[in-house]
C-alpha positions in Angstrom: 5.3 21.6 -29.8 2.1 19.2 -28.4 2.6 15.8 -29.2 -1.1 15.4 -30.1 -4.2 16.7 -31.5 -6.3 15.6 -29.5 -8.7 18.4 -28.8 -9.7 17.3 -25.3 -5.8 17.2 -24.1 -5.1 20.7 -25.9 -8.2 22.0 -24.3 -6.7 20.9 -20.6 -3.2 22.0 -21.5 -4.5 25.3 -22.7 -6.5 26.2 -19.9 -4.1 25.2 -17.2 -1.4 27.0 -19.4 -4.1 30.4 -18.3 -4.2 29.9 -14.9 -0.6 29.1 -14.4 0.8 32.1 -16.8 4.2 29.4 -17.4 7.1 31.5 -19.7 7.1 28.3 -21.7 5.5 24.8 -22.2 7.5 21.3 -22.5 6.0 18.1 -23.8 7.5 15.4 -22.3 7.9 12.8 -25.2 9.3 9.5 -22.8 12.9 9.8 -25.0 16.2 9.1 -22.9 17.5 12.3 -24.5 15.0 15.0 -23.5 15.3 12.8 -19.6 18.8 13.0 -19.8 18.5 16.9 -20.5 16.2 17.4 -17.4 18.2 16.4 -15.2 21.2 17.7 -16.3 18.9 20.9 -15.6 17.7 20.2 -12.1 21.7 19.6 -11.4 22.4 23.1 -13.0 19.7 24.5 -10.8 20.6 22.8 -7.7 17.2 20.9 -7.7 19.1 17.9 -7.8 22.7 16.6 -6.6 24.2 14.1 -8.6 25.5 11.3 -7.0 28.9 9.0 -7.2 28.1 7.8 -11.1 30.5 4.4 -10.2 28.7 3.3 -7.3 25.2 4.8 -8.0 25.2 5.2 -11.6 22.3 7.9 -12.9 21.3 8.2 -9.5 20.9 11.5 -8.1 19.6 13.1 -4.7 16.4 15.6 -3.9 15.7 17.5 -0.8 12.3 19.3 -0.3 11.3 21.8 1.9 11.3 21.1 5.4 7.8 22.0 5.6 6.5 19.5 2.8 8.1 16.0 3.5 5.0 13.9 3.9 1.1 13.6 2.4 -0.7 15.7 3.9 -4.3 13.7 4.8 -5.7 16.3 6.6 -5.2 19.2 3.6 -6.6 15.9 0.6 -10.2 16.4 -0.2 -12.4 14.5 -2.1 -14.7 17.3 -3.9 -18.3 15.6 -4.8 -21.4 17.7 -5.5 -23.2 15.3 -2.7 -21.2 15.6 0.6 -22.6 12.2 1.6 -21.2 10.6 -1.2 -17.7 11.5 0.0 -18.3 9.5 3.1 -17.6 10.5 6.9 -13.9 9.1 6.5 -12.5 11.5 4.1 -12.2 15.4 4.2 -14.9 17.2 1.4 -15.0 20.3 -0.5 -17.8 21.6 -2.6 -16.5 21.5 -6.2 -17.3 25.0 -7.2 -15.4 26.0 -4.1 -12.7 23.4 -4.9 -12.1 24.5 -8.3 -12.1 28.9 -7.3 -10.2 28.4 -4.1 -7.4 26.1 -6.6 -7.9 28.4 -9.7 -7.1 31.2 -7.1 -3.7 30.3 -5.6 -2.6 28.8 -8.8 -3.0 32.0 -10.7 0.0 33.2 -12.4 2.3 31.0 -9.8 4.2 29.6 -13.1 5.5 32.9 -14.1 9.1 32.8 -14.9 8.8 28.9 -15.2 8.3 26.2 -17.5 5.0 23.8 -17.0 5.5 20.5 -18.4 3.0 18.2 -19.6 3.5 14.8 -19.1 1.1 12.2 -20.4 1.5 8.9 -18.8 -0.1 5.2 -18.5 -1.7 3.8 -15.3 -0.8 0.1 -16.7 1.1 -1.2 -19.5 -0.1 1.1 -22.7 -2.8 -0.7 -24.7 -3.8 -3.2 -22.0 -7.3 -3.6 -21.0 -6.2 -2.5 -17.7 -4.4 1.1 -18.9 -5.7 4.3 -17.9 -4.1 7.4 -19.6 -3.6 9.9 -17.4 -2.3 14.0 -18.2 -0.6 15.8 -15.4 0.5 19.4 -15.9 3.7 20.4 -13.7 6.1 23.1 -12.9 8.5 20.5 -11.6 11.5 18.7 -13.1 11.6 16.5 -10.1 8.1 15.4 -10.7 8.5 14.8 -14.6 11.6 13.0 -13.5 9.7 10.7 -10.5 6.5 10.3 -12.8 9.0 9.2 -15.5 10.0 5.9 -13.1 7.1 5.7 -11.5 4.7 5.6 -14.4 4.6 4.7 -18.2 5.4 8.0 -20.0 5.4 9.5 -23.3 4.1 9.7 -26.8 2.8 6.5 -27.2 0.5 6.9 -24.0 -1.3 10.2 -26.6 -1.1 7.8 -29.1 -3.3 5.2 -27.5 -5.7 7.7 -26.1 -6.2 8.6 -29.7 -9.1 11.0 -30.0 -10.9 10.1 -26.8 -11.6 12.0 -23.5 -11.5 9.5 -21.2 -8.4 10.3 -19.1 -7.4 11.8 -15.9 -6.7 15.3 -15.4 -4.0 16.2 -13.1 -2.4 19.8 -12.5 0.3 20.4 -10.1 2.0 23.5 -9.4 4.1 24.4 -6.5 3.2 27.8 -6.0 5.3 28.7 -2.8 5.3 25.3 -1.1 3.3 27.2 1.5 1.8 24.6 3.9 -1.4 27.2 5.4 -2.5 27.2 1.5 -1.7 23.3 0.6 -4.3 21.3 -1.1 -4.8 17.9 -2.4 -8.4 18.0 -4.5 -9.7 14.8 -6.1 -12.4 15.6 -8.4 -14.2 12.1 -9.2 -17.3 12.9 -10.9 -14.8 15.2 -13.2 -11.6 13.0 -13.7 -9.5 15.5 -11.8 -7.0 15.9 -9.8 -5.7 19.2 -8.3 -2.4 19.7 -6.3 -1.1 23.1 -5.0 1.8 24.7 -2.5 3.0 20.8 -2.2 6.4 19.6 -3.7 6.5 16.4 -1.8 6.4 13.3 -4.2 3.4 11.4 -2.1 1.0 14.8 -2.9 2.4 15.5 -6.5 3.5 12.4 -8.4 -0.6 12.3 -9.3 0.0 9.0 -11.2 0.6 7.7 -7.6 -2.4 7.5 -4.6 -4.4 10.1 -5.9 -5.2 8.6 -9.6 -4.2 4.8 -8.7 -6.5 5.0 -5.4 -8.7 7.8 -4.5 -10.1 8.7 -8.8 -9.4 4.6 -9.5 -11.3 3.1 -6.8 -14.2 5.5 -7.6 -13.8 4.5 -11.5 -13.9 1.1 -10.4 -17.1 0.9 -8.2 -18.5 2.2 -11.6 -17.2 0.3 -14.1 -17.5 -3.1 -12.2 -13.4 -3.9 -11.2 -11.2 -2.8 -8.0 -8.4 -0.6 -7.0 -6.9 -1.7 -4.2 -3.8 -1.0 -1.7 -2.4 -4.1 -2.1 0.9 -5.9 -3.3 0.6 -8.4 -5.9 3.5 -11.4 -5.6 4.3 -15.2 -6.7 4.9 -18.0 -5.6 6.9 -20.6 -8.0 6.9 -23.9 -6.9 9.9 -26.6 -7.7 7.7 -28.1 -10.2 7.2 -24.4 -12.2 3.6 -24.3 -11.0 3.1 -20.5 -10.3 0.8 -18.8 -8.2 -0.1 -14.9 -7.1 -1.6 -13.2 -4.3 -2.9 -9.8 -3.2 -2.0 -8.7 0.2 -3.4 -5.4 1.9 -1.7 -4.6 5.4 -1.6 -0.8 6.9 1.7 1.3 7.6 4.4 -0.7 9.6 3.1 -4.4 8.9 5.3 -5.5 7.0 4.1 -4.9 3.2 7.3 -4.2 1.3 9.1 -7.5 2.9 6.4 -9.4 2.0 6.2 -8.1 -1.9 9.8 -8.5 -2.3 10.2 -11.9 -0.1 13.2 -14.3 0.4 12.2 -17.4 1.3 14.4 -19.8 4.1 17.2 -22.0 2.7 15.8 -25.1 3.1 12.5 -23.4 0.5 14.8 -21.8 -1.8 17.3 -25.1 -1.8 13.8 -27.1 -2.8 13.8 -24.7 -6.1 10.7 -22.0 -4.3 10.7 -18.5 -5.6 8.6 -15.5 -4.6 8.3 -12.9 -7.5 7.3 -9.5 -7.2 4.8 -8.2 -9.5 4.0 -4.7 -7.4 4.6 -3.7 -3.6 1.3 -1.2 -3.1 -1.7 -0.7 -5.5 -3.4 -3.6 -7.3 -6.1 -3.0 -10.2 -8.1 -6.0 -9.9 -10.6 -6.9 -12.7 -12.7 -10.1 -13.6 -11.2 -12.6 -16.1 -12.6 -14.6 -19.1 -12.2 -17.7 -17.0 -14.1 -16.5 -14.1 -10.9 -15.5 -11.8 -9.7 -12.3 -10.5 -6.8 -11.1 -12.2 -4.6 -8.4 -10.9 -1.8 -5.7 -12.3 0.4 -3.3 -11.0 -0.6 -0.5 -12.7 3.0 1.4 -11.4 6.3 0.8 -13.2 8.6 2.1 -10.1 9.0 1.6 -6.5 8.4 4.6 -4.2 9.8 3.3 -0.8 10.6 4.5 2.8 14.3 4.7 3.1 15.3 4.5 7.0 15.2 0.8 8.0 15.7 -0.4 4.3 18.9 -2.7 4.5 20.5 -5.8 3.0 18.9 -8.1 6.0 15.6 -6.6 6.4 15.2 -5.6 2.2 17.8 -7.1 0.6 15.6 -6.8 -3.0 14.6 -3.3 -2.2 17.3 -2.1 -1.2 18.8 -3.7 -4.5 16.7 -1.7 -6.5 18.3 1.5 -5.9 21.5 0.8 -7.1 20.8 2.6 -10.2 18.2 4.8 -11.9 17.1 6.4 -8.6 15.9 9.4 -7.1 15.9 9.7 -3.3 14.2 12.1 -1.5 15.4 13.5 2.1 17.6 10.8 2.7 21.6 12.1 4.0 24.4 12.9 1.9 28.1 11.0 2.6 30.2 13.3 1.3 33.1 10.9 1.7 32.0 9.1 -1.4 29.0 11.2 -2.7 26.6 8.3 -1.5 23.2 8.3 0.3 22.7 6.9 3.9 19.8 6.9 5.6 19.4 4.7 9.8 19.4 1.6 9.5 21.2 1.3 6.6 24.5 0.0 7.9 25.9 -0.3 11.5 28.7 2.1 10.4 27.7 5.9 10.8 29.4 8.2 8.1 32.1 10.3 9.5 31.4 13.4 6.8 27.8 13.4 6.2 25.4 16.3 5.4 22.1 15.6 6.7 18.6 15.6 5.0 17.9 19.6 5.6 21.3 20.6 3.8 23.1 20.6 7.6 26.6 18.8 8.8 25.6 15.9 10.6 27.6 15.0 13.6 26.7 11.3 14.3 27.9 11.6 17.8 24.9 13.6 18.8 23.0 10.9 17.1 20.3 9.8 19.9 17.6 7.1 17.9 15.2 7.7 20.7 15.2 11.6 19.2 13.8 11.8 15.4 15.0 15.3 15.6 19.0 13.9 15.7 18.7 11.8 12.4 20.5 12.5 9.6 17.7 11.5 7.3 13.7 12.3 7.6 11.9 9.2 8.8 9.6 9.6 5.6 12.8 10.0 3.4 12.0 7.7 0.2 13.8 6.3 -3.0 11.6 6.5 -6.2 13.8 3.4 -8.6 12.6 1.4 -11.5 11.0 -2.1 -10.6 12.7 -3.0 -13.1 15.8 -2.7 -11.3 14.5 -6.1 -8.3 16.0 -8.8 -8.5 12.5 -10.8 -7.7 10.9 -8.9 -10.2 8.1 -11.1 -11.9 8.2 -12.0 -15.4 4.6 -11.4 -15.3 5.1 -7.7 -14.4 4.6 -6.1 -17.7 2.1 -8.7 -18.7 -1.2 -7.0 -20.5 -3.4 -9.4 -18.8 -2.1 -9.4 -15.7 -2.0 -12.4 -13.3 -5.0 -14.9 -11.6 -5.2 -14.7 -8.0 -5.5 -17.5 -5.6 -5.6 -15.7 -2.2 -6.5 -12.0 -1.1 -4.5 -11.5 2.6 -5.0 -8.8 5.1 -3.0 -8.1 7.7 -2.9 -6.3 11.0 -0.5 -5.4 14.1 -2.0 -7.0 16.8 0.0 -7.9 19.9 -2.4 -10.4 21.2 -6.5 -11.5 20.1 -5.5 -12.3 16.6 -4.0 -15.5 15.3 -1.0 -15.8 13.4 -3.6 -16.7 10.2 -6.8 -17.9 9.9 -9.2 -17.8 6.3 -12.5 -16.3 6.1 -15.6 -19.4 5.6 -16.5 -17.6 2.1 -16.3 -14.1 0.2 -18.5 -12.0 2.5 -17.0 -13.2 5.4 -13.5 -12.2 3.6 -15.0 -8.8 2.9 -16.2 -8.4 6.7 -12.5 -9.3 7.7 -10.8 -6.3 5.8 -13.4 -4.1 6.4 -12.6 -5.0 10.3 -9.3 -4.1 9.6 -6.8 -2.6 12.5 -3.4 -2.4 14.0 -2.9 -1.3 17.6 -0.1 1.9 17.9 3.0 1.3 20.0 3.7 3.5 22.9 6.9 4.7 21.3 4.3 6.1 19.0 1.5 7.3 21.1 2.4 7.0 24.4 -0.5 4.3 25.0 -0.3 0.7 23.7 -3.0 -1.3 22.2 -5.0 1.3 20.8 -6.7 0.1 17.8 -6.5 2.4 14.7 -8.8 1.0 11.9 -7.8 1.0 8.5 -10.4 -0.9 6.3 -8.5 -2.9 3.8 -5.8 -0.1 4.1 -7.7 1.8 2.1 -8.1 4.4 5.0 -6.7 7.8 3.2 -7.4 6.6 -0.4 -10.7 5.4 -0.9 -12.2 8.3 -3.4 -15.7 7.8 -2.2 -18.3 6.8 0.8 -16.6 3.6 2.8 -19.7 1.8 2.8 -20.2 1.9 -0.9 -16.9 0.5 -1.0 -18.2 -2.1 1.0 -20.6 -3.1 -0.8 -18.4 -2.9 -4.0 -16.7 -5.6 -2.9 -19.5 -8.2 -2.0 -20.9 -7.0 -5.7 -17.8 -8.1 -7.1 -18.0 -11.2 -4.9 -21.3 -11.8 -7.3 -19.1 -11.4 -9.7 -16.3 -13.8 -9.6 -17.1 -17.6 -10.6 -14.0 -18.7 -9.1 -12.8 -15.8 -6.2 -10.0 -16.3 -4.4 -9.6 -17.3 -0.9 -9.4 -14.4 1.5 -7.0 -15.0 4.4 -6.1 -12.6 7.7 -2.6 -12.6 8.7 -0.8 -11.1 11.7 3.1 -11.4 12.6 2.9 -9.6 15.5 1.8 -11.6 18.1 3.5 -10.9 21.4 4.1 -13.0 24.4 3.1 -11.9 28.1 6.3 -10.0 28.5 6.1 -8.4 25.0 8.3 -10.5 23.0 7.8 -11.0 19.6 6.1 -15.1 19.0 6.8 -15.4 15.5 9.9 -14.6 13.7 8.5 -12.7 10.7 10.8 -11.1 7.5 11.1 -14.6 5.4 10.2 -17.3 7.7 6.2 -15.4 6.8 6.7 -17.9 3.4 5.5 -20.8 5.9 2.7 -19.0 6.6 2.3 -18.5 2.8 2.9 -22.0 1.4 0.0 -23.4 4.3 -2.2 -20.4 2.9 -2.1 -21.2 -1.3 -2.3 -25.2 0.5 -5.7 -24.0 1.5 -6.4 -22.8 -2.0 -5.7 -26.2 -3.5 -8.4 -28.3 -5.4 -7.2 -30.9 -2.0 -6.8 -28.5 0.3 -4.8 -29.4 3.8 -7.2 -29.6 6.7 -7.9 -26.9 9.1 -9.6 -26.2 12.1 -13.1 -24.6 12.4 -13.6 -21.7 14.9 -15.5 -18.9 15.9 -13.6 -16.3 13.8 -12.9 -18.7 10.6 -10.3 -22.0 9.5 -7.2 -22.0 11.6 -4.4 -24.3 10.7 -3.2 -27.5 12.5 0.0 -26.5 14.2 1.7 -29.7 12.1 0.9 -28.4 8.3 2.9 -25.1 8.9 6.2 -26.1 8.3 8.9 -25.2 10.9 11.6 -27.4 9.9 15.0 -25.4 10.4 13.6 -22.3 12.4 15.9 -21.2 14.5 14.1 -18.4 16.4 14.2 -17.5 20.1 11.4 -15.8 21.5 13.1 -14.9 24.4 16.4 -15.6 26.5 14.9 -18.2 27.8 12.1 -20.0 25.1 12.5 -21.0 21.5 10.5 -21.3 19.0 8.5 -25.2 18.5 5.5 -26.4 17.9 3.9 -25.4 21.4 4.7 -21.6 20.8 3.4 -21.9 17.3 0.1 -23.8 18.9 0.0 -20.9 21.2 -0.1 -18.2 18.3 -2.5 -19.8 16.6 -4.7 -19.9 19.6 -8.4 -18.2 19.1 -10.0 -16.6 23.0 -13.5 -16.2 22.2 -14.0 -13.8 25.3 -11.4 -11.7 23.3 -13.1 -11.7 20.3 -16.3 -10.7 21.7 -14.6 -7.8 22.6 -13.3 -7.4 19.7 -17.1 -8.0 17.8 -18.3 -5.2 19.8 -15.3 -2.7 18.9 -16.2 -3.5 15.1 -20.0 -2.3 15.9 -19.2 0.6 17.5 -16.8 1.3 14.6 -19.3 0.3 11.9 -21.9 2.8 14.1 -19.5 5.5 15.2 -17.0 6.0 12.0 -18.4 4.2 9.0 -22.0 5.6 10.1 -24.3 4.4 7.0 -24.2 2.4 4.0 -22.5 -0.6 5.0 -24.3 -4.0 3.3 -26.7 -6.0 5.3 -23.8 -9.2 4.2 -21.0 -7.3 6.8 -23.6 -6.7 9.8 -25.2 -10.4 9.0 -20.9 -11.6 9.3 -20.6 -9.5 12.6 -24.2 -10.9 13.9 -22.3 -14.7 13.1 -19.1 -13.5 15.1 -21.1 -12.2 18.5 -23.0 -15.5 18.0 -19.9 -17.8 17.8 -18.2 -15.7 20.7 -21.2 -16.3 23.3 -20.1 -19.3 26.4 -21.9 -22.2 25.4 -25.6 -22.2 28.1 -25.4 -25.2 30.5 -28.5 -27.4 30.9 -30.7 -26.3 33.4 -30.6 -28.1 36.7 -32.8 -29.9 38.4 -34.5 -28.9 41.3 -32.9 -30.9 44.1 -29.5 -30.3 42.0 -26.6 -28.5 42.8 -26.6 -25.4 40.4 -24.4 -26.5 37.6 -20.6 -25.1 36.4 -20.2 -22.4 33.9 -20.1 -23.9 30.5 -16.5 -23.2 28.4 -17.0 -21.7 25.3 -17.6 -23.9 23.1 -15.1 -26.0 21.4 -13.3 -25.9 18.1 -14.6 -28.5 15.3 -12.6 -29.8 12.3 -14.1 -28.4 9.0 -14.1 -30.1 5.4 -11.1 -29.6 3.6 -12.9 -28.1 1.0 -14.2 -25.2 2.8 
């Protein structure tokens, strides 16, 4: 029976209902019974196994085809009727095509199935922020996911009222075949299409493809942002709260930094950091002139291998109970989960991630191949569930930003942090955005991969526009935040980690919100931006060793903070050739006027010229560093 009248929903519902050809059609309502019932199902079916209810209570385990266990980039397309407006970054279809090629493998795939229509909230329901979103599924394990990972039920309908304005999204898995696997975004239609994919990061719609790619484009239009980007808080000892946004691409660091736990000495002081959201940020303008941010998710969809009590204890905490994991292993000695990195200890009965015995003495970590669970296995648990979960996180207003950070693997050229002279400059950082790929990874070190404020895969239309989105916004915003670049992967000459990352990154943190004080701490002016004095980062009680040999003091963190302007000429001159080669068009005047200002800074200072019976002079040394106001 539909849960609403709503003529726009019934007309969606009805014609995917046509081109599926489902034997029946659930509403999902949100209730803990009809939840309860489903997955009691997907055990019944085998689609899930239900796990030790004493140590891992209403937690349960998923494995997907061995063909579908990651998105898919190259098979995600943003359909626009202008091919341009897609951009050169993402992959385009024509929409007419889009829609027959969909309509076609789709047809009649649900026979002998139930499709389930969820409707769900991007956003706490009724908030200024909420988007109502309607995704059609054959799934339980999607209804299931989308159920923690999104707000879900009747009162979502109920707050869409009579109204169009929501996101379509139809999912079914067909035969999970990968040759006829598409991921169609539909911007100009509020659309989203998913076929032949069962993999949570390609059918949980709510997820990247509404959040991000349809978002983002809804945002550039409707004058707010939709970013990849954790959201977290800082309390202080004296209760003063404050929030920033952080964008950093795969392998940076993202998820330790959203669910952070600060050193002793910090924590003894009466510090807290507070996690409002670990990946996508809906950024809009406040009353008081600030930016103010929400998580528009309500779960945590995390890597599992390397998720452990030291690296993530508060992750890792969250999927005690209430969780789904996906294509992690199954220890059969106590019907738990494991996953490497986990624990030291290897299980001794374990069945591995493709339904397989696992015999952990062929386990070889140099082989993937020889895991017991899929490097891009995941848990999907309720945020609820952190124990630094913010207080703020089902706020309907959200929270004010101080700082915006970006952040990059770089093993040398960038500085542990420096902060952007002003909003344009801020915007010219992340669109600069890169990490260099490891030779475990590649084969080759220190090539650069750009990912534009890690927005890469998910921006829903041309990368220049989104560009220029932000410095609109900057226009915007009476008081903007600070915008900051990070990097805590700074390597010495024989490739040793300089800083010591995880929680000791609150030092960098507590010098950054500093900066973003009415009496700011003083920093140091150079040709990239403000970079701290070594003595206002605090390093009291590190105990760090860089090597054998060196530990950690105030030289190495002098060293790490060092900006080589020969470097970052280099560096301007990758950016162009990015901007030219990748980016191609569109980009705002602001970003090449920023890059003109880098080159500039980067050039050696000319000597005077000589006079005649002179000796020809030196080479001048670039030129020095200068103190800057402390209220830049």
């Amino acid at each position: 029976m539909a849960l609403t009248k709503n003529k726009y929903v019934l007309d969606f519902v009805a014609e995917s209902a046509e081109i599926g050809q489902p034997d029946k059609i659930v509403w999902i309502d949100g209730s803990a019974a009809q939840i309860k019932a489903l997955k009691e199902e997907a055990v019944k079916s085998g689609e899930l196994i239900k796990l030790n209810q004493n140590l891992l209570p209403d937690c349960y385990l998923h494995r997907t085809k061995v063909n579908d266990v990651a998105r898919v980039e190259d098979r995600t397309f943003i359909c626009t009727k202008n091919r341009e407006d897609a951009g050169p970054i993402n992959y385009w279809m024509d929409p007419k095509q889009a829609y027959e090629l969909a309509n076609e493998i789709a047809r009649g795939s649900m026979k002998g199935r139930t499709m389930y229509v969820i409707p769900y909230s991007m956003g706490v329901v009724g908030s200024d922020f909420a988007k109502i979103g309607i995704e059609v599924t054959d799934s339980i394990y999607v209804v299931l996911n989308m159920n923690i990972m999104t707000r879900v039920g009747k009162a979502c309908l109920d707050f869409l009222g009579k109204s169009e304005d929501f996101i379509k999204g139809f999912h079914a898995k067909c035969n999970v075949d990968a040759e006829k696997r598409y991921i169609m975004h539909f911007p100009e239609d509020n659309t989203i299409i998913s076929v032949n994919s069962a993999y949570g990061g390609n059918v949980l719609l709510g997820k990247k493809c509404f959040a991000l790619r349809i978002a983002s484009y809804l945002g550039k239009n409707e004058g707010w942002m939709a970013e990849h980007m954790l959201i977290l808080g800082v309390t202080y000892p004296d209760g003063e709260k404050k929030y920033v946004a952080a964008a950093f691409p795969s392998a940076c660091g993202k998820t330790n930094l959203a669910m952070l736990i600060p050193p002793k000495h910090y924590l003894d002081m009466g510090y807290k950091i507070e996690c409002v959201g670990d990946d996508i940020a809906w950024i809009r303008v406040g009353e008081d002139g600030r930016l103010w941010a929400v998580n528009p998710e309500n779960g945590f969809f995390g890597v599992a291998p390397g998720t452990n009590a030291h690296s993530n204890y508060n992750a890792l905490e969250s999927t005690k109970r209430g969780t789904i994991f996906t294509n992690v292993a199954l220890n059969t000695d106590d019907m738990t989960v494991w996953w490497e990195g986990l624990s030291k200890e290897m299980p001794e009965h374990c069945i591995d991630w493709t339904g397989k015995p696992w015999d952990r003495n062929k386990f070889d970590k140099k082989d993937k191949s020889t895991c017991s669970a899929h490097p891009n296995s995941r848990f999907t648990a309720p945020a609820t569930n952190c124990p630094c979960v913010s207080p703020e996180f089902n706020s309907k207003k959200g929270v004010p930003l101080s700082a915006i950070i970006f952040g990059g693997r770089r093993a040398s050229t960038t500085p542990l942090v420096y902060q952007s002279r002003d909003w344009n400059h801020g915007v010219f950082i992340g669109s600069a955005m890169s990490s260099e790929t490891t030779a475990a990874a590649t084969g080759a070190t220190g090539v650069l991969r750009h990912d534009p404020m890690a927005m890469k895969p998910f921006a829903g239309y041309h990368m220049g526009d989104y560009f220029a989105h932000w410095v609109e916004m900057g226009k915007k915003v009476e008081h903007p935040p600070k915008i900051f670049n990070v990097n805590w992967f700074r390597q010495d000459k024989d490739g040793n980690f300089m800083w010591p990352g995880f929680g000791d990154n609150m030092r960098v943190l507590e010098w950054i919100l500093k900066r973003c004080d009415d009496n700011p701490v003083d920093a140091v002016e150079t040709a990239i931006g403000y970079v701290p004095k070594a003595e206002d980062i605090d390093i009291s009680e590190l105990d760090y060793n860089i090597s054998d040999n060196k530990k950690f003091d105030i030289e190495a963190l002098k060293e790490i903070l060092t900006v080589d302007t020969e470097k970052w000429a280099k560096e301007a001159e990758e950016i162009e050739g990015y901007y030219n080669d990748t980016i191609q068009s569109r980009i705002p005047k602001e970003l090449w006027d920023c890059l003109e200002t880098l080159k500039n800074n980067c050039k050696p200072a000319k000597a005077e010229k000589p006079a005649a019976e002179e000796q020809p002079a030196k080479a001048a040394k670039p030129a020095t560093a200068k103190k800057t106001s402390k209220k830049a």
